[in-house]
C-alpha positions in Angstrom: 69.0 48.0 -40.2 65.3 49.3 -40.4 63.1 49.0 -37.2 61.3 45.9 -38.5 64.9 44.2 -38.8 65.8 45.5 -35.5 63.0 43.9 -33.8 63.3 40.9 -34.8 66.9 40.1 -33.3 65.8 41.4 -30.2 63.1 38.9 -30.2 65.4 36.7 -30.9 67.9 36.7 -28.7 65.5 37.4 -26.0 64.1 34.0 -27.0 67.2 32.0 -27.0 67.7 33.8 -23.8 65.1 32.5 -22.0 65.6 28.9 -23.1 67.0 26.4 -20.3 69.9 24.6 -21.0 69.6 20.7 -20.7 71.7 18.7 -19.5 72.4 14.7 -19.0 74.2 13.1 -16.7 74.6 9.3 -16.4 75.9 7.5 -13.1 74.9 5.6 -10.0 72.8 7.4 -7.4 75.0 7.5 -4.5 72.5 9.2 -2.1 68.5 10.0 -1.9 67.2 12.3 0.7 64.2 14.1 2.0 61.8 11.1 0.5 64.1 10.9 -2.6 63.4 14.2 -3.5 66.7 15.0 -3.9 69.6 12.8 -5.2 73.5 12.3 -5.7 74.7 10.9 -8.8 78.1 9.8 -8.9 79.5 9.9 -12.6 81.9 7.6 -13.9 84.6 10.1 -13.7 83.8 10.3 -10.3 81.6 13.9 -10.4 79.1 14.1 -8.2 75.9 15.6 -9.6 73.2 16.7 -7.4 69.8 17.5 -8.0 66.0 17.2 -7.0 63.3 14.7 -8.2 59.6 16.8 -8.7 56.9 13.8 -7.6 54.5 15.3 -10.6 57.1 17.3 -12.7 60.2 14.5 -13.0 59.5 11.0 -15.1 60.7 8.6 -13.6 61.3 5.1 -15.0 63.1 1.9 -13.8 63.9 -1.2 -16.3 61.5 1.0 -19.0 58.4 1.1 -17.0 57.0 4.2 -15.7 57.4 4.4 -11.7 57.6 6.9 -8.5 60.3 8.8 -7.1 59.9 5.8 -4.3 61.1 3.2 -6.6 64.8 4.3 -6.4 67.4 3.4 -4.5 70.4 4.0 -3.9 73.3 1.9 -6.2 70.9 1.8 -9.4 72.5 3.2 -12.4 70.5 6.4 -14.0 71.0 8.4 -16.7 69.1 12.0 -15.4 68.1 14.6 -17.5 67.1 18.1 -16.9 68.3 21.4 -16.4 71.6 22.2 -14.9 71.1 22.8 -10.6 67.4 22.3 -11.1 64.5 19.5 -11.0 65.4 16.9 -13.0 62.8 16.7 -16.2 63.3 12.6 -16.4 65.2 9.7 -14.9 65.7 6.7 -16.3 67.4 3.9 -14.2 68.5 0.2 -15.2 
């Protein structure tokens, strides 16, 4: 491999390194806390999935509409997305 070559895949795998890995969960938010800035989500296999809800970093909509981190309660049925034992990136509820 010449140095050029070498360098590259460094790069690379540095890069894919440092990428998060995303994940989804869908459920029913079973608890909110600390101003619903952190959540439970209760999958239908019966996981529970915690995480927290950023009030400027976390989008947050209910029935499609764009809304706060106030607007949910718990019982509504959310699909979360983010990465995995961080701030959730969005949540969507129904």
């Amino acid at each position: 491999m010449t140095k050029v070559t070498q360098l590259l895949a460094v790069a690379a795998i540095v890069t894919m390194s440092a990428t998060p890995v995303f994940a989804q969960s869908k459920g029913t938010i079973s608890a909110l806390e600390n101003g619903n800035r952190e959540f439970t989500l209760k999958t239908a296999d019966g996981k529970e999935v915690k995480g927290k809800i950023s009030g400027s970093g976390t989008k947050v909509t209910v029935k499609g509409a764009d809304a706060g981190r106030d607007a949910l309660k718990v019982g509504m049925a959310c699909a979360v997305t983010g990465p995995a034992g961080d701030t959730a990136t969005a949540v969507a509820c129904d």
